[in-house]
N, CA, C and O atoms as a GROMACS GRO file, in nm:
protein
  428
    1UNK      N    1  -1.189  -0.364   1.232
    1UNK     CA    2  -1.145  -0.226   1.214
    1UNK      C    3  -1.027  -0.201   1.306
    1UNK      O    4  -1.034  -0.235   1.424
    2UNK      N    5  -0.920  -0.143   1.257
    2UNK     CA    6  -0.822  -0.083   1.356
    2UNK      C    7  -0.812   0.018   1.388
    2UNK      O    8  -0.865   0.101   1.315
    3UNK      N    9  -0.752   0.059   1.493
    3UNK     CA   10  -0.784   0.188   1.559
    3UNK      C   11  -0.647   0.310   1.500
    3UNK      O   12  -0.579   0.269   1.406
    4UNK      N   13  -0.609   0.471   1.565
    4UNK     CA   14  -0.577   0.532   1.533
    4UNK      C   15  -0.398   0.458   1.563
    4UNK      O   16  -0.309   0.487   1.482
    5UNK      N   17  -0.378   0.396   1.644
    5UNK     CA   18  -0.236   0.364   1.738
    5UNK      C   19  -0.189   0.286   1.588
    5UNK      O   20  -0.091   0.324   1.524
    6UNK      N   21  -0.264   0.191   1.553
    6UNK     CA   22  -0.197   0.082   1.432
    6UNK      C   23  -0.175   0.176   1.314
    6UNK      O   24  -0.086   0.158   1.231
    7UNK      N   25  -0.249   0.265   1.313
    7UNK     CA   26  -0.268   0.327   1.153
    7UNK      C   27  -0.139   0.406   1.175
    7UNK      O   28  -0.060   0.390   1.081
    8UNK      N   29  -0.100   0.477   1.262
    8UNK     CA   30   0.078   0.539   1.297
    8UNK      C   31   0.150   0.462   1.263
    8UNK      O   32   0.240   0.484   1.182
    9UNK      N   33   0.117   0.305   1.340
    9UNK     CA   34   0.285   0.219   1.351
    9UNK      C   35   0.251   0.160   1.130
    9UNK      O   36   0.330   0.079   1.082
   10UNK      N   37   0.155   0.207   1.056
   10UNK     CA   38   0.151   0.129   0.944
   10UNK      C   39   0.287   0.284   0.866
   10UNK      O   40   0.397   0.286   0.810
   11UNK      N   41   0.188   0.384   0.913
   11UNK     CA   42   0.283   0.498   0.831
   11UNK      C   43   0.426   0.522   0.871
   11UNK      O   44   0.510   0.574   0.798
   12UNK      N   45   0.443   0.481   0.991
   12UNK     CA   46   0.604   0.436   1.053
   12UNK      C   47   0.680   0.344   0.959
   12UNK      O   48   0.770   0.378   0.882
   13UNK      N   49   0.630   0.217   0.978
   13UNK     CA   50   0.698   0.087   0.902
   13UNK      C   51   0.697   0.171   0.765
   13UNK      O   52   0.808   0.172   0.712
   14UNK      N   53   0.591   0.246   0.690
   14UNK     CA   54   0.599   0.278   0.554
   14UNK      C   55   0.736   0.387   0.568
   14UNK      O   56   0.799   0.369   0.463
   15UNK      N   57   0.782   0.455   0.623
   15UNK     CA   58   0.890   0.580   0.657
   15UNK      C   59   0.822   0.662   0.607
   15UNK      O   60   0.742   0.644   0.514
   16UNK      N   61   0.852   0.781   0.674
   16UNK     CA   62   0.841   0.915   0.642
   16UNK      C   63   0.893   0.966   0.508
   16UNK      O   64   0.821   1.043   0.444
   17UNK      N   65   1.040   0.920   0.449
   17UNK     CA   66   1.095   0.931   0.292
   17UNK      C   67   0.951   0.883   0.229
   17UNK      O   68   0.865   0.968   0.207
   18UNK      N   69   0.933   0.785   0.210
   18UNK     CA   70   0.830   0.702   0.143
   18UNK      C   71   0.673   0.754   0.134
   18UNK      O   72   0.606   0.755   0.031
   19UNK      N   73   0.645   0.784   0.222
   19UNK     CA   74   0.470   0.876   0.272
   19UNK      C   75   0.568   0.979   0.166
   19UNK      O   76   0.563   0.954   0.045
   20UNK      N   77   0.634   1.064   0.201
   20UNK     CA   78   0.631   1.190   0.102
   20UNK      C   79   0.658   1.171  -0.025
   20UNK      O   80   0.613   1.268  -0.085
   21UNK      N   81   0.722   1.078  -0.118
   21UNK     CA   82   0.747   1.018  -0.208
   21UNK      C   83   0.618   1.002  -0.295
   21UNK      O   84   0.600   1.038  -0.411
   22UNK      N   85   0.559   0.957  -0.234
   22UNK     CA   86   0.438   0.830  -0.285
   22UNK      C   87   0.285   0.902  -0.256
   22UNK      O   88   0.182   0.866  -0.314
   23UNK      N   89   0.292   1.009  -0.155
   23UNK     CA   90   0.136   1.096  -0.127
   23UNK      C   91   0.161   1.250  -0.131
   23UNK      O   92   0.080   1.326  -0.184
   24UNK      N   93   0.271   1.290  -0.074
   24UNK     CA   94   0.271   1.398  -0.012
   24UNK      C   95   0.256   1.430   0.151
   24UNK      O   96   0.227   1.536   0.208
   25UNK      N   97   0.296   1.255   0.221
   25UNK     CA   98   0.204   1.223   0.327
   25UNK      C   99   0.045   1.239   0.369
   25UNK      O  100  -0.009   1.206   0.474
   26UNK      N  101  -0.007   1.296   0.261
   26UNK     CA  102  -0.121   1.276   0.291
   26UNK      C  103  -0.207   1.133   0.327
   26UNK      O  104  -0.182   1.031   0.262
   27UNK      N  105  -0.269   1.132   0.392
   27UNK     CA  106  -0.275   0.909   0.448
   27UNK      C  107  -0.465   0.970   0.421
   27UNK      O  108  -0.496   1.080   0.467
   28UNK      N  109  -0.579   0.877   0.339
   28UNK     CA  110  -0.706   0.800   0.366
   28UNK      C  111  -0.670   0.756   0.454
   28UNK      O  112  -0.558   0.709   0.470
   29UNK      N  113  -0.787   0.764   0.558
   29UNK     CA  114  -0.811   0.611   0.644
   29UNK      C  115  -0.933   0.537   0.578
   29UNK      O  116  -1.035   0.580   0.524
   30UNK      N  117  -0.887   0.413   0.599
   30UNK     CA  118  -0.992   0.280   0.509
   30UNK      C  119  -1.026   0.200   0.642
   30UNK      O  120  -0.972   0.243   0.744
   31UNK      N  121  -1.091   0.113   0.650
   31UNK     CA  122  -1.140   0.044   0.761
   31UNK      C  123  -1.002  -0.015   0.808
   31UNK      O  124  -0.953   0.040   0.907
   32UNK      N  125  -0.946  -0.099   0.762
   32UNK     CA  126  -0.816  -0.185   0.786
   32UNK      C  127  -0.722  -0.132   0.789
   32UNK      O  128  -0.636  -0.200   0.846
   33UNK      N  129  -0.674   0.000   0.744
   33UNK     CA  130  -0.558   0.039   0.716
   33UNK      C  131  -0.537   0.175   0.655
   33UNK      O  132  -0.605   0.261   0.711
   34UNK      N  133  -0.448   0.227   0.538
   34UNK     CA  134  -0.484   0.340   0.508
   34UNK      C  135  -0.463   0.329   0.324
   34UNK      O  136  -0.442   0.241   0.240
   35UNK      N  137  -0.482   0.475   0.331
   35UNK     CA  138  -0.438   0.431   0.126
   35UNK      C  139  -0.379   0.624   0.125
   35UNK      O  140  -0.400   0.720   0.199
   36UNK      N  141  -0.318   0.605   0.028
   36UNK     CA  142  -0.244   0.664   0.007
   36UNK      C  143  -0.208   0.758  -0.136
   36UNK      O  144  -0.134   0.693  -0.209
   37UNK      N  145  -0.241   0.894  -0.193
   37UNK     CA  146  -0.324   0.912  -0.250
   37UNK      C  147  -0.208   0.974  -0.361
   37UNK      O  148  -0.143   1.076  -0.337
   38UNK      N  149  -0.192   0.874  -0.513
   38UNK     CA  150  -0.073   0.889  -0.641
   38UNK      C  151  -0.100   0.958  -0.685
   38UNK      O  152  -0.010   1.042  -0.689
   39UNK      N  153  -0.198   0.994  -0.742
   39UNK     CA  154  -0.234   1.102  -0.825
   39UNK      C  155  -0.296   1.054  -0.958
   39UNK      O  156  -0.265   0.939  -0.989
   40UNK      N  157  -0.376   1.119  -1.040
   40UNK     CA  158  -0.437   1.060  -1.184
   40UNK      C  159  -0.561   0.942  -1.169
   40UNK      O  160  -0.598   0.864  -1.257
   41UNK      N  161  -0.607   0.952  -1.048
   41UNK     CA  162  -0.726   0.870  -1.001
   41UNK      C  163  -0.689   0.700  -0.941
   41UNK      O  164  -0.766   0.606  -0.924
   42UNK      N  165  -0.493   0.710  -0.914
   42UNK     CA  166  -0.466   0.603  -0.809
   42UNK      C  167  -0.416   0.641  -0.698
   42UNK      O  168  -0.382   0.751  -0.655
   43UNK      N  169  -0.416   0.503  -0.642
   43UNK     CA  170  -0.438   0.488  -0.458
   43UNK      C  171  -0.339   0.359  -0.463
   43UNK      O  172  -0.340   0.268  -0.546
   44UNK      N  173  -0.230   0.381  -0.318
   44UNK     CA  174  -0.223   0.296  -0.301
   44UNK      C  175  -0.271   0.233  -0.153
   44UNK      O  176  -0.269   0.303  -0.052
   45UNK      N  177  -0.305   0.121  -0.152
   45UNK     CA  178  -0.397   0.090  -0.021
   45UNK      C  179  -0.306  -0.026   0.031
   45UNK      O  180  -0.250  -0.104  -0.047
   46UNK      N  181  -0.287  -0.036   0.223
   46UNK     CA  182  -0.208  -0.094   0.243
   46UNK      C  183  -0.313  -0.161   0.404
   46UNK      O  184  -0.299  -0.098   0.509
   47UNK      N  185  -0.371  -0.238   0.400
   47UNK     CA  186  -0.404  -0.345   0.484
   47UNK      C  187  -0.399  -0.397   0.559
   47UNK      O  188  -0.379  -0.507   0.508
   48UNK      N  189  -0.403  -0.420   0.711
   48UNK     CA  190  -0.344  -0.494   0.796
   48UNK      C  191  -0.460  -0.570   0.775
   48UNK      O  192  -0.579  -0.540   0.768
   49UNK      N  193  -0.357  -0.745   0.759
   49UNK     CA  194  -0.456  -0.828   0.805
   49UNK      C  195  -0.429  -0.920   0.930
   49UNK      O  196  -0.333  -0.910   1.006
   50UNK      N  197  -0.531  -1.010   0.938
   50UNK     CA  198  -0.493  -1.095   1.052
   50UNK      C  199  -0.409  -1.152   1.117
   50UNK      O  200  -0.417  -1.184   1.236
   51UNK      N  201  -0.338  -1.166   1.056
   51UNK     CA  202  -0.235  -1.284   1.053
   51UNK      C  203  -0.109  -1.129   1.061
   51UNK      O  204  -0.001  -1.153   1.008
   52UNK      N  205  -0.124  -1.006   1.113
   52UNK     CA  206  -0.040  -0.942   1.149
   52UNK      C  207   0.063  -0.938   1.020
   52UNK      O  208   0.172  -0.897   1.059
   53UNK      N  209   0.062  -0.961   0.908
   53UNK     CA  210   0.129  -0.910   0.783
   53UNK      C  211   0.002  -0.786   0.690
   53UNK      O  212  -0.111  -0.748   0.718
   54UNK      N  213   0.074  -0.763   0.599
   54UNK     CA  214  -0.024  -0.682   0.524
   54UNK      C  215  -0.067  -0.747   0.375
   54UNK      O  216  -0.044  -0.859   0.328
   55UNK      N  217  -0.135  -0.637   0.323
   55UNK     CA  218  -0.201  -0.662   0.187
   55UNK      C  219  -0.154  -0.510   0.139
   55UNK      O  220  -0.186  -0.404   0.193
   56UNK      N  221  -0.073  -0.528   0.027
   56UNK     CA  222  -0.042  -0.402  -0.041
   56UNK      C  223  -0.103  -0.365  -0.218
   56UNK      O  224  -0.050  -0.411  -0.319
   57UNK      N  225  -0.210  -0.285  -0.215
   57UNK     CA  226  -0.275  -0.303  -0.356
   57UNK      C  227  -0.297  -0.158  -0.454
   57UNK      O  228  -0.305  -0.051  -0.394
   58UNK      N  229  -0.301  -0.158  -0.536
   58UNK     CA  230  -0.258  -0.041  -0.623
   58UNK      C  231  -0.431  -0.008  -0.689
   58UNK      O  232  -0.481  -0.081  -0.775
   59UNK      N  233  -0.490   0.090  -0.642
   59UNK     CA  234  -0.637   0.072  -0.687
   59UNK      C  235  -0.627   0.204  -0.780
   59UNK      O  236  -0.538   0.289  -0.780
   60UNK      N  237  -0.748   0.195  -0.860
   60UNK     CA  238  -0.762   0.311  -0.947
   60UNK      C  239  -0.895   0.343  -0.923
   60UNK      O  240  -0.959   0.241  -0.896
   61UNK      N  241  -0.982   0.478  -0.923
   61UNK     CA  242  -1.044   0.485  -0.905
   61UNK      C  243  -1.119   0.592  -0.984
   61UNK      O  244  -1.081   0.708  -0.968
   62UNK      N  245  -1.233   0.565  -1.079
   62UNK     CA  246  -1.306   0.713  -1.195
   62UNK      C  247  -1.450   0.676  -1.163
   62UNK      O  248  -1.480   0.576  -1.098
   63UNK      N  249  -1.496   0.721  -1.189
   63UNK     CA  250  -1.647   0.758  -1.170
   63UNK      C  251  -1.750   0.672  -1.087
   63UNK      O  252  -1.854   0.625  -1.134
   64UNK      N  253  -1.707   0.659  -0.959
   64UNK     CA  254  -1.712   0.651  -0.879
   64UNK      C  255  -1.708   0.437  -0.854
   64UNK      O  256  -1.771   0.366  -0.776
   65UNK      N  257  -1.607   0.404  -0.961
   65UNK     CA  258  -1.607   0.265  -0.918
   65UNK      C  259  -1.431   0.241  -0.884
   65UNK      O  260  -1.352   0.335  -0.876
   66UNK      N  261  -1.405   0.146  -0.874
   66UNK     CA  262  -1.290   0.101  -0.848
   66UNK      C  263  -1.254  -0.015  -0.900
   66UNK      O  264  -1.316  -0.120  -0.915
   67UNK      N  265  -1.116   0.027  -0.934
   67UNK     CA  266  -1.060  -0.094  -0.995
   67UNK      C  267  -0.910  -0.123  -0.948
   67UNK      O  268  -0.816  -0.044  -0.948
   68UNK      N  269  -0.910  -0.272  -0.904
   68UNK     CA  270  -0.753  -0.290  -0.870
   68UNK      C  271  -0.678  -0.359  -0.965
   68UNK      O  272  -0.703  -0.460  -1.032
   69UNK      N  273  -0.536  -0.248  -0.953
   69UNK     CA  274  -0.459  -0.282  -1.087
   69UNK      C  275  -0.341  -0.394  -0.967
   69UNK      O  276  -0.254  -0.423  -1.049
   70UNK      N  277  -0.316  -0.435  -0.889
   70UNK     CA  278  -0.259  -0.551  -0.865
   70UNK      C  279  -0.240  -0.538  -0.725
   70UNK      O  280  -0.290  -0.447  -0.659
   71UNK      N  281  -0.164  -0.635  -0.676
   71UNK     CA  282  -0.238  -0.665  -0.474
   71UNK      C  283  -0.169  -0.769  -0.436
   71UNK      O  284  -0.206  -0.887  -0.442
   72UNK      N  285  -0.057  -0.721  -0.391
   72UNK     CA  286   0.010  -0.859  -0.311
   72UNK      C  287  -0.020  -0.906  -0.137
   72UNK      O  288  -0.020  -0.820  -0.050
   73UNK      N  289  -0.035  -0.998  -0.118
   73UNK     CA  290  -0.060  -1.033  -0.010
   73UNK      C  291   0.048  -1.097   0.070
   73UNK      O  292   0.151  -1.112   0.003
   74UNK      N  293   0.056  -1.137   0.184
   74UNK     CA  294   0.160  -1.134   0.321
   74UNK      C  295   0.259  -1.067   0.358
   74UNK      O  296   0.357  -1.112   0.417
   75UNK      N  297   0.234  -0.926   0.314
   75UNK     CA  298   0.404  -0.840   0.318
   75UNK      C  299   0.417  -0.850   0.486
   75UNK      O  300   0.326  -0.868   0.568
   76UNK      N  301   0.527  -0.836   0.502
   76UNK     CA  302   0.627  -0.814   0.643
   76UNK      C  303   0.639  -0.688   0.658
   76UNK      O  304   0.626  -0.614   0.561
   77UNK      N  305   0.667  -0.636   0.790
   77UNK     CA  306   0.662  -0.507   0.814
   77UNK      C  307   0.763  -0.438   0.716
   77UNK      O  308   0.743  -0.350   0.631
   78UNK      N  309   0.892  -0.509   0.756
   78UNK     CA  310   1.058  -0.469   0.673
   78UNK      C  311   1.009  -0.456   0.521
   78UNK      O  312   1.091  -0.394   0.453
   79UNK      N  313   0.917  -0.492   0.464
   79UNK     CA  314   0.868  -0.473   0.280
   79UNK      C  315   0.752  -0.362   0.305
   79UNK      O  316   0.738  -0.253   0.251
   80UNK      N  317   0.720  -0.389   0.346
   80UNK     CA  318   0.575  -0.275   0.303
   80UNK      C  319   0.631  -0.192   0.262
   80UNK      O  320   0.641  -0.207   0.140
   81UNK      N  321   0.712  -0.040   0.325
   81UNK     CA  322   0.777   0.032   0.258
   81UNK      C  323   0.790   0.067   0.100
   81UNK      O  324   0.722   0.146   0.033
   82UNK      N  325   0.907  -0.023   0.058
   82UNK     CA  326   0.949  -0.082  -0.082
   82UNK      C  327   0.839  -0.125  -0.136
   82UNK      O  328   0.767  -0.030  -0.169
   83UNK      N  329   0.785  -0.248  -0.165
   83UNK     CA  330   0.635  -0.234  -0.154
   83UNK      C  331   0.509  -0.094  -0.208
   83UNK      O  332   0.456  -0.076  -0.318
   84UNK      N  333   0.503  -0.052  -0.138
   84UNK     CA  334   0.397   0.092  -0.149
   84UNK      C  335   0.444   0.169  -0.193
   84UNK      O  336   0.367   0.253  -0.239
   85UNK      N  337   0.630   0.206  -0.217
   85UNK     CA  338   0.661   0.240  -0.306
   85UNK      C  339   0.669   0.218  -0.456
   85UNK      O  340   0.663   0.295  -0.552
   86UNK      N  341   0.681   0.109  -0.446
   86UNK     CA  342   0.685   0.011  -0.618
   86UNK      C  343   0.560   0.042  -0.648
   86UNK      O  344   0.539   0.111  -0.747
   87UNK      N  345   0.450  -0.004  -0.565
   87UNK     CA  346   0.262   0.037  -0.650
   87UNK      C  347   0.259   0.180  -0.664
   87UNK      O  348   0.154   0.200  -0.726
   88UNK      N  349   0.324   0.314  -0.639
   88UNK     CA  350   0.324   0.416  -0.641
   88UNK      C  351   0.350   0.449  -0.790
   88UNK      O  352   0.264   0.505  -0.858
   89UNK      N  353   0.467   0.414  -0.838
   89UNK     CA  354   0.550   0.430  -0.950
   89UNK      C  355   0.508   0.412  -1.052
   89UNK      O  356   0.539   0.487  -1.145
   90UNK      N  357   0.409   0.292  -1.072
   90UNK     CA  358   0.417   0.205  -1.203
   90UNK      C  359   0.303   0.213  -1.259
   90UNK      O  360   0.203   0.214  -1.186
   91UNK      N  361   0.291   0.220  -1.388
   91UNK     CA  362   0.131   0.246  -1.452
   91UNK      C  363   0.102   0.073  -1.484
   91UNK      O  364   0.078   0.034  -1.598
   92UNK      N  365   0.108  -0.010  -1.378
   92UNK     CA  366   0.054  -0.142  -1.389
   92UNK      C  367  -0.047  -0.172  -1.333
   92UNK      O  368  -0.092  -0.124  -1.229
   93UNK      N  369  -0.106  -0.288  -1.428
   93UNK     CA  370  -0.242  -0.364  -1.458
   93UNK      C  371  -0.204  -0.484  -1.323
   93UNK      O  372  -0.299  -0.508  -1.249
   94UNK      N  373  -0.090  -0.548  -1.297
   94UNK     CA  374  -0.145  -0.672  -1.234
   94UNK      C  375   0.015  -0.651  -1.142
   94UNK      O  376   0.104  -0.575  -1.179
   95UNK      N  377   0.020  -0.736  -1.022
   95UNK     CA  378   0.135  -0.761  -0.937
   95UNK      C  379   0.237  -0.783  -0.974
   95UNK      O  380   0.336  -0.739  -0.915
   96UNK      N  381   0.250  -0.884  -1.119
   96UNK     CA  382   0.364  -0.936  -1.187
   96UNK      C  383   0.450  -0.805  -1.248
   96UNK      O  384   0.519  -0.831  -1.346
   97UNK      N  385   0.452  -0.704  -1.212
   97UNK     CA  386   0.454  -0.574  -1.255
   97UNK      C  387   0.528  -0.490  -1.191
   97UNK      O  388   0.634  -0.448  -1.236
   98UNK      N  389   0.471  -0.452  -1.061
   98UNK     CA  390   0.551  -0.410  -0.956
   98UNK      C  391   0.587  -0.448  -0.844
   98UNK      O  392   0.652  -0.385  -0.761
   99UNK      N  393   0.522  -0.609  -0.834
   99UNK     CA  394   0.534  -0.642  -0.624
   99UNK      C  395   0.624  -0.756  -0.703
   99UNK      O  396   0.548  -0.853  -0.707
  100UNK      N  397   0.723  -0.785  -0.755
  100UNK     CA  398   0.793  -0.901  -0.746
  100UNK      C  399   0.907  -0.832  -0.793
  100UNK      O  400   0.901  -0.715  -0.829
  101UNK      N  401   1.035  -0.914  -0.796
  101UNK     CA  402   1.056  -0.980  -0.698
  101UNK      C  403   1.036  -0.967  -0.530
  101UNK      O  404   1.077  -0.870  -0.465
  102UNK      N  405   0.975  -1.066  -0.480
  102UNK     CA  406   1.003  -1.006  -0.320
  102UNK      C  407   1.149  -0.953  -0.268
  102UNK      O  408   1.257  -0.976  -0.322
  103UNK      N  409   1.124  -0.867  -0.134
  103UNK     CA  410   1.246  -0.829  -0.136
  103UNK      C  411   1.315  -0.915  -0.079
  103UNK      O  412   1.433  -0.925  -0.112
  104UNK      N  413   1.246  -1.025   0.051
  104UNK     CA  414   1.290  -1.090   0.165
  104UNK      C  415   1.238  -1.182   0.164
  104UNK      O  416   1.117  -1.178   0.143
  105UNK      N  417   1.314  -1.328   0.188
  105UNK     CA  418   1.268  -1.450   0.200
  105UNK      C  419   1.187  -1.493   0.292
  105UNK      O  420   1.218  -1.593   0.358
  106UNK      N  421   1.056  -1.416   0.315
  106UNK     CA  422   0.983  -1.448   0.434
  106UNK      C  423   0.949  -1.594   0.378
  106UNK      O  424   0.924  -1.607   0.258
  107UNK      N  425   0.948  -1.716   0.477
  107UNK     CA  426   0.870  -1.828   0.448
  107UNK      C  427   0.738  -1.808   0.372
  107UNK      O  428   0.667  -1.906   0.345
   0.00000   0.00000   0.00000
């Protein structure tokens, strides 16, 4: 679980343009990270994992189950942003959709 200090520096790296864009800044807190609330019963949820990159995933959510419509894994701080913006936008089923192309040649 991460604490309140990481969940700032996640909505930082995301910018302030972007939180209002994409929620209204309104931020969930989730155990790992936060999610971020589209409207029409999606979320986008953004992850810190171990390895100090993230997990950026586009969930939908109706009667009281969940379903993820796509979820890229190892973003860099410099993508998340772009990133959580793209899962915001798009009425997509899978990653091939909205998280590609990457933006940055992370190894």
């Amino acid at each position: 679980m991460i604490d309140t200090e990481q969940r700032a520096e996640i909505v930082r790296q995301i910018g302030a343009g972007n939180m209002g864009v994409i929620s209204g800044g309104r931020v969930i807190v989730v155990d790992n990270g936060i999610e971020l609330a589209v409207g029409s019963g999606y979320r986008v949820r953004v992850v810190l994992d171990p390895t100090d990159t993230y997990t950026v995933s586009r969930v939908y959510r109706k009667g009281g189950e969940e379903f993820e419509h796509g979820s890229i894994s190892d973003v860099y701080f410099d993508e998340v942003g772009e990133l959580a913006y793209r899962a915001s936008c798009f009425n997509s089923y899978d990653e091939t959709q909205w998280a590609t192309p990457r933006l940055t040649p992370h190894g």
